[in-house]
C-alpha positions in Angstrom: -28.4 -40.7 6.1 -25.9 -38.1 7.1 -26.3 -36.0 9.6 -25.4 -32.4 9.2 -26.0 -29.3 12.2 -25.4 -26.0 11.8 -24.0 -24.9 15.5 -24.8 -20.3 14.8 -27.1 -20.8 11.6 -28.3 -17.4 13.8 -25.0 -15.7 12.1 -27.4 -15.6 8.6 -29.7 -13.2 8.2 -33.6 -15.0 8.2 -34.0 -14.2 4.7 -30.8 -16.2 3.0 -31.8 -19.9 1.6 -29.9 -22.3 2.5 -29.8 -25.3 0.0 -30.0 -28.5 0.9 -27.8 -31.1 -0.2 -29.5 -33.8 -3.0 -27.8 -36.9 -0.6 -30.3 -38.5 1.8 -29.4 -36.2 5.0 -30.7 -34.9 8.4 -29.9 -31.1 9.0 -30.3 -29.4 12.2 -29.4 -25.7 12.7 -28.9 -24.0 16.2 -29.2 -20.4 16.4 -26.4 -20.2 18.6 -24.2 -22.1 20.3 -22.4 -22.1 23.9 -19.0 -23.5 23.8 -20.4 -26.2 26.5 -23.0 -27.2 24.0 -20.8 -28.4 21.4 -20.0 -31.7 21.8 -23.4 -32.6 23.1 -24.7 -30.9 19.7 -22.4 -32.3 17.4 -22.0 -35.8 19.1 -23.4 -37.8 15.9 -23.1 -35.7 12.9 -21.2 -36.3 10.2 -20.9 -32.7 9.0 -20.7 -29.6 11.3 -21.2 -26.2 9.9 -19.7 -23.8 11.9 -19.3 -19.2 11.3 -17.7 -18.7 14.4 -18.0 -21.6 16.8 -15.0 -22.7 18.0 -13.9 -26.2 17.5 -10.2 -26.7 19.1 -8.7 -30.2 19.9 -10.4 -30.9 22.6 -14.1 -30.8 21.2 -12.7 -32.0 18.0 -11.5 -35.5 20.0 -15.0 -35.4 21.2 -16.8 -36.3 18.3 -15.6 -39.4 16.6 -18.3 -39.7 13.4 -17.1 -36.3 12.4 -15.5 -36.1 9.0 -16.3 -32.6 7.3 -15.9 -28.8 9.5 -17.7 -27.0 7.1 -16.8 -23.4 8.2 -19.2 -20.9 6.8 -17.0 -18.0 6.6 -13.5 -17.6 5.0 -11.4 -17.3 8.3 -10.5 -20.2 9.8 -8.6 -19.1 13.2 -11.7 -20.8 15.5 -10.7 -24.2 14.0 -7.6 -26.3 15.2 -6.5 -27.5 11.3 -3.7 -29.3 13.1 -6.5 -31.5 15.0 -8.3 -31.7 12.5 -5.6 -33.0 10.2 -4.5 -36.0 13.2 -8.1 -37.1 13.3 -8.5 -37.4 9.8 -11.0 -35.0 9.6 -12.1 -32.7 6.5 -12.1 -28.4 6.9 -13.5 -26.3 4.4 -14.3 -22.5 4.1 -16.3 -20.2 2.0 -13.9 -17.8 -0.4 -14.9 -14.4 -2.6 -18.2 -14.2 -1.6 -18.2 -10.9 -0.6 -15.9 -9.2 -3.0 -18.1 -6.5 -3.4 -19.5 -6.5 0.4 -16.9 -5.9 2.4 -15.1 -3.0 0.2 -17.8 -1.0 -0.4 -18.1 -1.0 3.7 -14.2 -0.1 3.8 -15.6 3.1 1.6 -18.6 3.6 3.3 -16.4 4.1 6.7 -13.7 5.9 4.6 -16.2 9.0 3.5 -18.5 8.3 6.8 -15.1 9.9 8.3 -13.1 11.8 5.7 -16.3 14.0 5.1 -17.4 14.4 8.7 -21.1 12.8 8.1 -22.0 11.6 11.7 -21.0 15.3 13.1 -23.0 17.1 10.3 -25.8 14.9 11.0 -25.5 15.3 14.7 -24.9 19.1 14.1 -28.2 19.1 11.9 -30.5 17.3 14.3 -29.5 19.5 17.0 -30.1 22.8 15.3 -26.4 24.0 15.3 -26.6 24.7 11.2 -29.9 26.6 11.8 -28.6 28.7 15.1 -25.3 29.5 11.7 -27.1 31.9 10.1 -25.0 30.4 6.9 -27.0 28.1 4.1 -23.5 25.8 4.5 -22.0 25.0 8.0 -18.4 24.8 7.9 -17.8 23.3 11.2 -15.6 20.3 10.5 -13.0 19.7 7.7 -13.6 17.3 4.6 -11.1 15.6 2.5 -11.2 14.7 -0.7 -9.9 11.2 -1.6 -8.3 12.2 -5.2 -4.7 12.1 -4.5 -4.3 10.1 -1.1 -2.3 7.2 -0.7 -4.3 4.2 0.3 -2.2 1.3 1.9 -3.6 -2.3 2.2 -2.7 -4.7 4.1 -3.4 -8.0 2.4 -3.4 -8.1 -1.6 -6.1 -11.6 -1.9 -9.5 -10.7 -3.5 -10.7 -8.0 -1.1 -7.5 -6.2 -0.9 -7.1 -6.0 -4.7 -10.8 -5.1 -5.0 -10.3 -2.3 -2.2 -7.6 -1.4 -4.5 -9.4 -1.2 -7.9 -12.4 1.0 -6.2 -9.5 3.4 -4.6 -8.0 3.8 -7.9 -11.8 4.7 -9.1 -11.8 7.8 -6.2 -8.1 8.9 -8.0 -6.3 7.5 -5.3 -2.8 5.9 -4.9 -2.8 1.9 -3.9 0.0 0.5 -2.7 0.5 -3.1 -1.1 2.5 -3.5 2.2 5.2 -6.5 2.4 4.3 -8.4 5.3 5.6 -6.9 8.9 9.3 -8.0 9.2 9.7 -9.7 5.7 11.2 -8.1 2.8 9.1 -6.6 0.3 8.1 -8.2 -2.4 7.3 -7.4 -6.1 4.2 -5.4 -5.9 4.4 -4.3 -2.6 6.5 -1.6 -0.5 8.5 -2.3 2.8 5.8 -2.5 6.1 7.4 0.4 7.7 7.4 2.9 4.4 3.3 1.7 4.0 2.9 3.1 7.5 4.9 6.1 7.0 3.6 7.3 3.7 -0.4 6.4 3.8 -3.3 8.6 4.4 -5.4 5.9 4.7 -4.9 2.4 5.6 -6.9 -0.9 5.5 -6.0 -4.2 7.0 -7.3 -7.2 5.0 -5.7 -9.7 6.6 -6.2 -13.1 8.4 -5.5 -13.8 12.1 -2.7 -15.5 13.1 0.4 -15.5 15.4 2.1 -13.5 12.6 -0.8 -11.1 11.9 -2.1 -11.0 15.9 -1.5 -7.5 17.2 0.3 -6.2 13.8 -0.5 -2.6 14.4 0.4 -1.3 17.7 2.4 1.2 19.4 5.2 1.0 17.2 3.6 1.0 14.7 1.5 4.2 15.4 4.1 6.2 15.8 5.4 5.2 12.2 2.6 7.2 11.0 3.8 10.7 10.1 0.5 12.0 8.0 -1.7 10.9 10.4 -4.0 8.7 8.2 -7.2 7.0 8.8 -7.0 3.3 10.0 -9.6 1.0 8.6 -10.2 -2.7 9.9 -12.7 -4.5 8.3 -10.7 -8.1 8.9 -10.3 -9.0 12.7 -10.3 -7.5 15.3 -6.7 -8.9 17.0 -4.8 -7.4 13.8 -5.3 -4.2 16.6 -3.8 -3.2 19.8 -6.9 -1.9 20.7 -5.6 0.2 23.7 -3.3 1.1 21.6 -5.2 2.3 19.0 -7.4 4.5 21.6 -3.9 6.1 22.9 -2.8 6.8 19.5 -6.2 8.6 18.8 -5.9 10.9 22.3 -2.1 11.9 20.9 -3.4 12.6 17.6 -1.1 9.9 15.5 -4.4 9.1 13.2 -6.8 10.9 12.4 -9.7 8.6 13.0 -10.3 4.6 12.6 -13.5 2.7 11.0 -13.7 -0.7 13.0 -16.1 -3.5 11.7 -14.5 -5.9 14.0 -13.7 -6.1 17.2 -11.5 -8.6 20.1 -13.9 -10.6 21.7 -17.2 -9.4 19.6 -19.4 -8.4 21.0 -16.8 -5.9 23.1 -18.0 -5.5 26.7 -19.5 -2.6 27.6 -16.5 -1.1 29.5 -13.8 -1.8 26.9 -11.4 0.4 24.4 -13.7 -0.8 21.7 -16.8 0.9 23.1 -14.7 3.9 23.7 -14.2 4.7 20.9 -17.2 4.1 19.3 -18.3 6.7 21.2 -16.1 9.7 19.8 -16.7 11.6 16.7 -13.3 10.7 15.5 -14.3 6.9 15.4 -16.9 4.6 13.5 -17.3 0.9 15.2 -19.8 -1.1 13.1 -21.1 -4.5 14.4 -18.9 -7.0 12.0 -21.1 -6.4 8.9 -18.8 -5.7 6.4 -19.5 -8.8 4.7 -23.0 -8.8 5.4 -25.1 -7.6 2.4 -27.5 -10.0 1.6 -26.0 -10.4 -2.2 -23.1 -11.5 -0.4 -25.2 -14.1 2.4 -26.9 -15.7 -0.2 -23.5 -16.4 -2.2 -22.1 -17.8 0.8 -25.0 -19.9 1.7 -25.2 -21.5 -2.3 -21.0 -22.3 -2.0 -21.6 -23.9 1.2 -24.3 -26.2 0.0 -21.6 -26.5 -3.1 -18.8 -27.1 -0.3 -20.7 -30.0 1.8 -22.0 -31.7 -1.6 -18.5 -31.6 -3.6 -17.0 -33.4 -0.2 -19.8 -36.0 -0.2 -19.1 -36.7 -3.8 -15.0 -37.0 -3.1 -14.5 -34.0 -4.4 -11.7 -31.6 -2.6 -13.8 -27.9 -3.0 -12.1 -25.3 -1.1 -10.2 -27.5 1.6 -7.8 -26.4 4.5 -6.6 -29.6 5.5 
């Protein structure tokens, strides 16, 4: 009988299924979990499923009948791999789920912004296009997207399906090498992505190389003042950074889906900006439809079953 707990099943929306495996097994989800909770949680299991609970050496030394971290996302950065690897123990993640998902949010932001739709709607509700006189209210600029350079950040499955739905608007993709690396085939130097963009979306994963990527410098790279999207992490940002290049007028606005720590406190940059008109800050849903739940939820029961039965389905270690 192995024993599997979920530590944030609470990160799923109510309605996804999650399947249970066909092996005799005991499976305890938590809606959320403290970090002091951990250990006492995952003393005895086998299997611990994990979205965003972090499991660094020290809890990971903690819990000696452990053998599988199944993580139920695709980012892996609130996992120690290395002490994982020394203790012999398994780490998975969930990949492509939501390919459709989280670009279609990236677009969502993109015209949310480019077309001025929270400060119409604000301008409508409060009677400013009635007090007009005119049966259209110009009173903020829109942009088309024909024609605009789109730089990504990050050419795996979202950034290449980012790029297929840009190229659908008329737009011009174009892949950035990584920040002080050559460029590649495919891709254009880090600093000419920056310089040359109207638009820019990260799609990258978190780590010392990727951590605060976009900061000062790199804001005043950015001579046509694009839009900056972030639908990946939150510490690919200098977040103070990000509101200072906003007051200067370096971009033109930024769509955030994530944040550094989420939730942001109250009295951060993040909630800042969510507060101006030149800024959208969504609540890490990107990847949230419930198409793209579900798919997760189905590889995850695919994940823990393919490890019971030896097999090595999307490992990290």
């Amino acid at each position: 009988m192995k024993k599997i707990v979920f530590l944030d099943a609470a990160t799923l929306a109510e309605a996804v299924v999650l399947p249970r495996p066909a092996f005799p097994h005991q499976w305890t989800n938590y809606a959320s979990t403290a970090p002091g909770e951990v250990v006492s949680r995952a003393r005895a299991a086998e299997i611990v499923v994990t979205n965003k609970v972090s499991l660094d050496a020290a809890v990971i030394a903690a819990l000696p009948e452990l053998r599988l971290i199944a993580i139920a996302a695709t980012g892996f950065d609130h996992v120690d791999l290395a002490a994982a690897r020394a203790a012999g123990i398994a780490v998975t993640n969930i990949r492509a789920y939501s390919v459709d998902s989280v670009p279609e949010h990236v677009f969502a932001l993109i015209l949310a912004l480019k077309r001025q739709i929270l400060r119409y709607v604000a301008d409508v509700r409060a009677g400013v296009w009635q007090d007009s006189g005119q049966f259209a209210f110009h009173g903020h600029p829109i942009f088309d997207l024909r024609g605009k350079r789109l730089g990504l950040f990050g050419s795996g499955d979202l950034g290449q399906r980012v790029a297929e739905l840009g190229r659908a608007f008329g737009m011009d993709p174009v892949f950035s090498a990584r920040k002080n690396a050559p460029a590649r085939p495919g891709t254009l130097p880090f600093e000419e992505v920056l310089a040359t963009s109207d638009i820019l979306s990260l799609h990258c994963p978190l780590n010392p190389e990727t951590e605060n990527m976009i900061g000062a410098p790199e804001f005043a790279l950015m001579r046509k003042r694009p839009l900056l999207i972030n639908t990946a992490r939150g510490g690919l940002v200098d977040e103070a950074a990000l509101e200072r290049a906003l007051d200067e007028g370096l971009l033109s606005g930024a769509g955030l889906d994530v944040t550094r720590p989420e939730p942001p406190p109250m009295d951060s940059a993040i909630m800042r900006l969510a507060r101006r008109p030149d800024a959208l800050v969504t609540p890490h849903i990107a990847w949230a439809s419930l198409e793209s739940q579900q798919t997760l939820a189905n590889q995850l029961g695919e994940v823990i079953a393919a490890f019971v039965g030896g097999e090595r389905m999307n490992r990290l270690d």
